[in-house]
C-alpha positions as CSV (number, residue, x, y, z in Angstrom):
1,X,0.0,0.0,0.0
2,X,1.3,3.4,-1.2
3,X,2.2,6.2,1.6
4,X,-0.4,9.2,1.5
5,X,2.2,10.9,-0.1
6,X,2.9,8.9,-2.6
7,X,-0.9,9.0,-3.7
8,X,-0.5,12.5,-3.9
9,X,2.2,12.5,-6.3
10,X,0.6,9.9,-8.4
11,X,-2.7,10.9,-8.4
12,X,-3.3,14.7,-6.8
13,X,-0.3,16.1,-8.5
14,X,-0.2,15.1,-12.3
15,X,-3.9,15.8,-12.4
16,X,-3.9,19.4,-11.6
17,X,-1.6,19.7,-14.3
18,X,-3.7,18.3,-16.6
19,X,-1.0,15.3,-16.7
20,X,-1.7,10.9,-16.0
21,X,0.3,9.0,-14.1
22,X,1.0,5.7,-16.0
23,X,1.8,3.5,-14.0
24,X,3.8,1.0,-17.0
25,X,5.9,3.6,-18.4
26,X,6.6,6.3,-14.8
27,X,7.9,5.5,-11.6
28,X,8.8,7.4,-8.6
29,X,12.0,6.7,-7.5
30,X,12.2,5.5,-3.9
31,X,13.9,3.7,-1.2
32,X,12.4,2.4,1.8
33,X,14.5,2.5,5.3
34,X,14.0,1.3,9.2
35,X,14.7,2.6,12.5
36,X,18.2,3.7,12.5
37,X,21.0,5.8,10.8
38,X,21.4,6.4,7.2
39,X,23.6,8.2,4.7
40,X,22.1,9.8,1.5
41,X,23.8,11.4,-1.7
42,X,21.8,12.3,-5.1
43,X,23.0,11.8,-8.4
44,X,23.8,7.8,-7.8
45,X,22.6,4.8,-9.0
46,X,21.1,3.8,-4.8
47,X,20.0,6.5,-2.9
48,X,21.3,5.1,0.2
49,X,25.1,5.0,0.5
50,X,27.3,3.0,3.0
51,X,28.9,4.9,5.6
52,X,31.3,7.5,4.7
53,X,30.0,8.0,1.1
54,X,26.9,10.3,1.4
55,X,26.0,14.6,1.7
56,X,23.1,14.1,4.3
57,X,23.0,12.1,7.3
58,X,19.3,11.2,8.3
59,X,18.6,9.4,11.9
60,X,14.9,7.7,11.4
61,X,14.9,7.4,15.2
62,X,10.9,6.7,14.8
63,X,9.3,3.4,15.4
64,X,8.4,3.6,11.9
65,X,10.0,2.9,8.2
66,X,11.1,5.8,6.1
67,X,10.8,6.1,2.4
68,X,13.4,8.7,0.5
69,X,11.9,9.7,-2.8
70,X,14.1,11.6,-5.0
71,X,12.0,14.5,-5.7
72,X,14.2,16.2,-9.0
73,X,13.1,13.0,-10.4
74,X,10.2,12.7,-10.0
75,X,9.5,16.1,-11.3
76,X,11.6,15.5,-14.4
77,X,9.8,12.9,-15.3
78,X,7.1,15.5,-16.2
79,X,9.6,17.4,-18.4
80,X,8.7,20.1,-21.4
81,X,4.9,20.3,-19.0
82,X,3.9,23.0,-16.7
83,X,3.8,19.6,-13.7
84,X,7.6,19.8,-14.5
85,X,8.6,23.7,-14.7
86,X,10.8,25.4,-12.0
87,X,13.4,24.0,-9.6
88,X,13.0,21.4,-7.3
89,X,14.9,20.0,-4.2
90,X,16.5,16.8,-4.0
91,X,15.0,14.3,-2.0
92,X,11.7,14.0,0.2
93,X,11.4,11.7,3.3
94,X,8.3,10.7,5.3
95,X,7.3,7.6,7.0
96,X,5.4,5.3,5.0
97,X,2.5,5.6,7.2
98,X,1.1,8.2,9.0
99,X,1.9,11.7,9.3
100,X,4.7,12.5,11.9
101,X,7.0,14.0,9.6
102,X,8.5,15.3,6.1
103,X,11.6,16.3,5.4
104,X,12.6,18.4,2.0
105,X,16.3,17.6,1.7
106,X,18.6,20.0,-0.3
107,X,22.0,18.3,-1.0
108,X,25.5,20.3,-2.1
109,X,29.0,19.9,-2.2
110,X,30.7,22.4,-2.1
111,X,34.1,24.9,-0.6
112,X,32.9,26.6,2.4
113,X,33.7,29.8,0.9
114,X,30.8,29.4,-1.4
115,X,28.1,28.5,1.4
116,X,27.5,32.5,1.9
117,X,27.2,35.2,-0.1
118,X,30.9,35.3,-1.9
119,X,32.1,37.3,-4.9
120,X,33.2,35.2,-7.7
121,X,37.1,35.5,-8.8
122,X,36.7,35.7,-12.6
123,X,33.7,38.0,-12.8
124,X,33.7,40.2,-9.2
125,X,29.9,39.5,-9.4
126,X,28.2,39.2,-6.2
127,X,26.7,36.0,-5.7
128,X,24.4,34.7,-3.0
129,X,25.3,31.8,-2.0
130,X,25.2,27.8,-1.3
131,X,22.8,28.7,1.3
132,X,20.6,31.0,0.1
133,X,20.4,29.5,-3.4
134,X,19.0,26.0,-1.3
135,X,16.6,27.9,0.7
136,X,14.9,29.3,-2.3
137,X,15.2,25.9,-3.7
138,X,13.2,23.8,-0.8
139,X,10.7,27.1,-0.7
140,X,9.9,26.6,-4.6
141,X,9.2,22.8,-4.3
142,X,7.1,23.3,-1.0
143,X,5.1,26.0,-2.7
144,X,4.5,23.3,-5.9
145,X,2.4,20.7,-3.2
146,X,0.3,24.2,-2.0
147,X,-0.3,24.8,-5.9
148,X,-2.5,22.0,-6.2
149,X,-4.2,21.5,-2.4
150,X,-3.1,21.7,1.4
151,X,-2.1,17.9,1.7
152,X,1.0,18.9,3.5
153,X,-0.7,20.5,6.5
154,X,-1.5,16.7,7.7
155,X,2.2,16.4,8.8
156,X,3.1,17.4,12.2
157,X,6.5,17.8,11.9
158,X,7.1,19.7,8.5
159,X,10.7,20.8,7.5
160,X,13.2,21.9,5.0
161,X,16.7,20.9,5.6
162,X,19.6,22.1,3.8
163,X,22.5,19.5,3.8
164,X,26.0,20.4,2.9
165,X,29.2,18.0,2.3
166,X,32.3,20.3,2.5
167,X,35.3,19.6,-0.1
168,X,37.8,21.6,1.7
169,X,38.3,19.5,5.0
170,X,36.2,19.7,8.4
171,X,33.9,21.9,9.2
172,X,35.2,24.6,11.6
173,X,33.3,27.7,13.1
174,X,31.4,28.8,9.9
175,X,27.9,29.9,8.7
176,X,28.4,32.8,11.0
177,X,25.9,35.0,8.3
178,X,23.6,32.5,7.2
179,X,19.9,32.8,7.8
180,X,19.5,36.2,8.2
181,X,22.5,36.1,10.7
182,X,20.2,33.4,12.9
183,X,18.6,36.5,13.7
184,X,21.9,38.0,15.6
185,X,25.5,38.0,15.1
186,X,27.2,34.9,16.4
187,X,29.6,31.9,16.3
188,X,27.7,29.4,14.5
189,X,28.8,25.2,14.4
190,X,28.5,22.9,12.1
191,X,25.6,21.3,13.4
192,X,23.3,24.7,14.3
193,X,19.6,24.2,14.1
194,X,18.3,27.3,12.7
195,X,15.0,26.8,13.2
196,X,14.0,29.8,10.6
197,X,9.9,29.6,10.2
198,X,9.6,29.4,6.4
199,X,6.4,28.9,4.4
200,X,3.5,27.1,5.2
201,X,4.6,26.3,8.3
202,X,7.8,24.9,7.7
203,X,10.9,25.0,9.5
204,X,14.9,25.3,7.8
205,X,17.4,23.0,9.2
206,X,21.0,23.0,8.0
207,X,23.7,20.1,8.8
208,X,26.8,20.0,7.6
209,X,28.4,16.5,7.3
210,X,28.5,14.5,8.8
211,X,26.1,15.6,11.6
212,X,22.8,14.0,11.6
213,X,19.4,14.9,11.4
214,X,16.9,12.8,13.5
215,X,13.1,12.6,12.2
216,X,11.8,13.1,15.4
């Protein structure tokens, strides 16, 4: 039996577009975890990667399976169609029952001089940012589910979460500006919860790796 949010992305979502799901020909790209820790990268063959090898660290510390569904897929699939305009994050995760929890995952590698506003060497231009750029990314793909109906208001837990590999060695004190300066200058760690209400009731979350994010 498919997960409510599954249904909606079958069913719900390609509709309002004017779009059918076919079920022999489109697929939504999934994979289905238990209680316990995970690692998750995008652009791979398996979502889920052994230890070591993934950009986003996800604890399912619920009682309750997980399913990651690789959202930029999903939407391509709907490609050169109004269902498939606009960017989109990465990955989604819910449990596959009930309504505890969802979690719009961002993923990036990257130098940490790029995670905040930076100005690029060739050009001088000013550029925003890792960050900001993911923020506006998770904010688009929530606002595509509140284009066709309020299905995500069921969830109790609702949250974007921006998660960051750095290529340039550990994280150190960093992040110091991001999210409108958490509200007041500070020393920020790897591992700060921001906590920054975004739409619809959401909440942004940022970990860098390999600090974890627990579902509950």
């Amino acid at each position: 039996m498919d997960s409510a949010l599954i249904d909606f992305l079958k069913k719900d979502y390609p509709k309002h577009f004017g779009q059918e799901w076919k079920e022999d020909t489109m697929q939504v790209r999934r994979e289905q975890r238990p209680k316990g820790k995970f690692e998750i990268r995008d652009g791979q063959p398996q979502i889920v990667q052994y230890t070591g090898n993934g950009v986003s660290v996800i604890n399912n510390n619920s009682e309750i399976d997980v399913e990651i569904i690789d959202f930029e897929h999903y939407i391509n699939i709907f490609h050169d169609t109004d269902a498939g305009m606009g960017r989109k994050c990465d990955f989604i995760i819910n449990p596959i029952a009930g309504y505890d929890f969802i979690i719009f995952n961002e993923l990036t590698e990257s130098e940490r001089r790029y995670i905040m506003p930076f100005t690029s060497p060739q050009t001088g231009e000013e550029k925003e940012g890792k960050l900001a750029y993911a923020k506006k990314q998770l904010e688009i793909s929530i606002e595509k589910f509140y284009s066709v109906n309020s299905f995500l208001d069921d969830y109790e837990k609702r949250v974007a979460l921006f998660s960051c590999r750095l290529t340039d060695g550990k994280p150190k004190r960093y992040m110091t500006r991001s999210v409108s300066a958490f509200r007041k200058p500070q020393k920020i760690l790897s591992n700060i919860r921001a906590h920054e209400p975004l739409v619809h009731g959401f909440v942004f979350e940022q970990r860098i790796y390999d600090k974890e994010y627990k579902t509950i």
